[in-house]
GUFIMAR-614345 format. One record per atom (N, C-alpha, C): x, y, z. Coordinates in steps of 0.2 Angstrom, whole numbers, padded with zeros to 4 digits, always signed. Example, Ala and Ser with C-alpha at 12.3 -4.5 7.8 and 13.67 -1.06 7.14 Angstrom:
BEGIN
+0066-0028+0039 +0062-0022+0039 +0066-0016+0039 +0064-0011+0035 +0068-0005+0036 +0064+0000+0039 
! end
This chain:
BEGIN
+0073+0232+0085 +0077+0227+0083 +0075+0220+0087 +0076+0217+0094 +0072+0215+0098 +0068+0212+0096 +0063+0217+0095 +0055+0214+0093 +0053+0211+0089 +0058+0213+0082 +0058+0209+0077 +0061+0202+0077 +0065+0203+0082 +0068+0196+0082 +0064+0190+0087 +0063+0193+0090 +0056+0188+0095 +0050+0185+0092 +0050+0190+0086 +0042+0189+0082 +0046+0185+0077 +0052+0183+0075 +0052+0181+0067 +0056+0172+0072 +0058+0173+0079 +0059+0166+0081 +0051+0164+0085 +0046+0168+0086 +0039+0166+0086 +0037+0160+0080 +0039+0165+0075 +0034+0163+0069 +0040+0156+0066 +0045+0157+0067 +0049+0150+0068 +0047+0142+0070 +0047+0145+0079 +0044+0140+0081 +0037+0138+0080 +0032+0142+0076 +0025+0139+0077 +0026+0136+0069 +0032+0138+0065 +0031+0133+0058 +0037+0126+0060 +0037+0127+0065 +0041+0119+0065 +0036+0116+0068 +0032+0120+0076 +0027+0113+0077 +0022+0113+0071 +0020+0115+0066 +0014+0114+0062 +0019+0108+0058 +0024+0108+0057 +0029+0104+0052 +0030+0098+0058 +0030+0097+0063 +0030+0091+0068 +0026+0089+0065 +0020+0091+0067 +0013+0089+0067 +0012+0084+0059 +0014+0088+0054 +0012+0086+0048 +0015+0081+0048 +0023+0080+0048 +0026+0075+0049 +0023+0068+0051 +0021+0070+0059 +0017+0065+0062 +0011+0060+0058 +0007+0063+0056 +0003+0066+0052 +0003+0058+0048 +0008+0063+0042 +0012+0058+0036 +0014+0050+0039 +0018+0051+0045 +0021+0045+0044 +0014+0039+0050 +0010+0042+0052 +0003+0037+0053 +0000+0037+0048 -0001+0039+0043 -0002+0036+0035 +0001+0032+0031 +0009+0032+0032 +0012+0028+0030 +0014+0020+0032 +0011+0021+0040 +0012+0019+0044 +0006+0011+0043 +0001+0016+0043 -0005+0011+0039 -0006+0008+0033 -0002+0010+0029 -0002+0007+0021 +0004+0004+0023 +0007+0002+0025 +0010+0000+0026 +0008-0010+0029 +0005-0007+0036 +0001-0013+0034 -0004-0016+0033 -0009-0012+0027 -0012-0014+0025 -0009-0016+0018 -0002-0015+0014 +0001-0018+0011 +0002-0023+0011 +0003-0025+0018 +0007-0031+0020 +0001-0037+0019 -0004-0035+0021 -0010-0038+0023 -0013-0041+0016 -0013-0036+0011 -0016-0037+0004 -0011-0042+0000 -0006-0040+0003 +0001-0046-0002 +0000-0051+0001 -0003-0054+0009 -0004-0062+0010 -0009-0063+0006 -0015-0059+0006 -0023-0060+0003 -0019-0063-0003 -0016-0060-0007 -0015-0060-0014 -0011-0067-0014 -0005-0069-0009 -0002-0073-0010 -0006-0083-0009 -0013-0081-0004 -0016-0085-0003 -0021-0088-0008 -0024-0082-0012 -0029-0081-0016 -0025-0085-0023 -0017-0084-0024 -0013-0088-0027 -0012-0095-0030 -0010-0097-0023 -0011-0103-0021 -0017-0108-0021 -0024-0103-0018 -0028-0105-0020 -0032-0109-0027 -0027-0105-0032 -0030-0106-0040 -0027-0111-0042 -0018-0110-0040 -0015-0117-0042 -0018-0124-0040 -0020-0125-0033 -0023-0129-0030 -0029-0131-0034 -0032-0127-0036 -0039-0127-0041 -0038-0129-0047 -0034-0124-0048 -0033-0129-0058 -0027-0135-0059 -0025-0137-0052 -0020-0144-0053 -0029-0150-0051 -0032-0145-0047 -0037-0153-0046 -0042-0152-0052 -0042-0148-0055 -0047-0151-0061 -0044-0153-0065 -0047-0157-0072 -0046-0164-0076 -0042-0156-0082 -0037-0161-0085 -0034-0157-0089 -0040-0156-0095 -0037-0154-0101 -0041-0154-0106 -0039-0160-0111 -0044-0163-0114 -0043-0166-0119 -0046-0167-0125 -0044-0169-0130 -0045-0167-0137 -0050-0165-0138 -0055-0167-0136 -0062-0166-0136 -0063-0158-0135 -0058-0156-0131 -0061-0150-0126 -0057-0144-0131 -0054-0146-0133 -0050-0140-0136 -0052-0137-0141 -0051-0130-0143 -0054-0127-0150 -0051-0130-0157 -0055-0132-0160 -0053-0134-0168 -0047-0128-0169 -0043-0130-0173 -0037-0127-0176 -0037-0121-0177 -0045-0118-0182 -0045-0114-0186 -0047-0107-0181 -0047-0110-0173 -0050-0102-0170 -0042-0100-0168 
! end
């Protein structure tokens, strides 16, 4: 009885540190998307700004420019 109980808090503690580890694991991948989220949301918010800045400096359209009625 003993022996089985030795072996079943063995196999215990060797599925908790495999479960640490993964855990670990997990949250250094999360840990990196995280800021590479952050990173792509500036890109995105910059790249943004950049178009508005782009299409306020170019001339508007004028009549000339614009498609006939029928398209």
């Amino acid at each position: 009885m003993n022996d089985q109980l030795i072996a079943r808090m063995d196999e215990l503690e060797m599925r908790l540190a495999f479960q640490d580890d993964t855990i670990q694991a997990l949250n250094d991948v999360v840990s990196r998307q995280e800021s590479q989220l952050e990173r792509l949301q500036r890109a995105l918010e910059l790249l943004a700004r950049r178009q508005a800045d782009l299409a306020a400096s170019m001339p508007g359209e004028t009549e000339d420019d614009q498609p006939p009625p029928h398209y």
